[in-house]
C-alpha positions in Angstrom: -12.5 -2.2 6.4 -9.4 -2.1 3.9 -7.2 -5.7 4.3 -3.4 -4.8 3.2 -0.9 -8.1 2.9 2.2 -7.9 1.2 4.8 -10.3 0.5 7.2 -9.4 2.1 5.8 -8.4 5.4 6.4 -4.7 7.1 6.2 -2.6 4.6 5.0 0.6 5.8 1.3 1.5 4.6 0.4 5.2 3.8 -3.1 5.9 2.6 -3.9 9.1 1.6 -0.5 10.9 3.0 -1.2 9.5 6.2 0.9 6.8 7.4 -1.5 3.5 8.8 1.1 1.1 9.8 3.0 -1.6 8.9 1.8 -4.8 6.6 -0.2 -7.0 7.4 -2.7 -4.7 8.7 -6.7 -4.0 8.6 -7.6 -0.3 8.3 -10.6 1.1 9.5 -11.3 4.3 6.7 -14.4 5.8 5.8 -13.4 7.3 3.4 -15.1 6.8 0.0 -13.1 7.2 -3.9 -10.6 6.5 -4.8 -7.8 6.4 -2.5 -3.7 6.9 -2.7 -1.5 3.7 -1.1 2.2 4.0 -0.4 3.9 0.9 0.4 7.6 1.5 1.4 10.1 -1.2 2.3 13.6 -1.0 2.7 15.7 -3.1 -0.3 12.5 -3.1 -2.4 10.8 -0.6 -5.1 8.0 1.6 -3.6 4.4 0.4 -4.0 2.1 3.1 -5.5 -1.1 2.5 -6.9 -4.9 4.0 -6.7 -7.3 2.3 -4.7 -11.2 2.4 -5.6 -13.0 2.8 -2.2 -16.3 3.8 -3.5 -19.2 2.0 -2.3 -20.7 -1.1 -4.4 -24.2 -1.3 -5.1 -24.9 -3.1 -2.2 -23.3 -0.6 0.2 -25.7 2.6 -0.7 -29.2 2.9 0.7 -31.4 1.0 1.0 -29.7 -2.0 -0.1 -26.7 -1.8 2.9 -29.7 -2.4 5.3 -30.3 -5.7 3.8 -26.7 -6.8 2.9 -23.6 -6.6 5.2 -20.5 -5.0 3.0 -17.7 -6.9 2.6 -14.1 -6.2 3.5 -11.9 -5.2 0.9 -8.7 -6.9 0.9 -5.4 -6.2 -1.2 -2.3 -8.2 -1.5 0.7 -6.7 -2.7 3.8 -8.2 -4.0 6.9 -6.1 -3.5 9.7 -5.9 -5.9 13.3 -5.7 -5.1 15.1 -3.0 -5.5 17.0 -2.4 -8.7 20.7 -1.3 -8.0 23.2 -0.2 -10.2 26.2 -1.7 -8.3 29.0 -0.4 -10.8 27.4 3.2 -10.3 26.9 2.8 -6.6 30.7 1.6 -6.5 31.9 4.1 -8.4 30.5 6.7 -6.0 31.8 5.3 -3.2 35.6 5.6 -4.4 34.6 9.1 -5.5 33.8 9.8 -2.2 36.9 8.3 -0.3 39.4 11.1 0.9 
């Protein structure tokens, strides 16, 4: 089980080019690597970053027999969106009729 928080909440979670949801959220994958996330949320900077999913030591035969695996948890802190407000402007009256 992956754990995804961000701060803010709701930003929508794709992992692996599959969309999962929205934040907070617990994923159930079985998949095992290393992993894309997407984090998108309007009025901040997308989120992109590798996650390692492979197993620990503990989670391989015979050892996972003896010792539960632990969730994996992530938490994500989103950064607002930069925005060039003399360009955006300036596009704007360029695009008045």
């Amino acid at each position: 089980r992956i754990q995804i928080k961000t701060n803010p909440e709701g930003a929508l979670v794709t992992l692996n080019g599959m969309e999962k949801g929205r934040t907070p959220m617990v994923v159930q994958e079985k998949f095992r690597g290393t992993a894309d996330l997407l984090l998108e949320l309007e009025g901040y900077e997308p989120y992109r970053s590798a996650l390692d999913l492979r197993p620990k030591w503990y989670e391989v035969p015979p050892f996972d027999l003896m010792i539960p695996a632990k969730d994996r948890s992530f938490q994500i802190q989103l950064e607002v969106e930069k925005t060039d407000h003399k360009a955006l402007k300036r596009r704007a009256l360029e695009f008045r009729p």
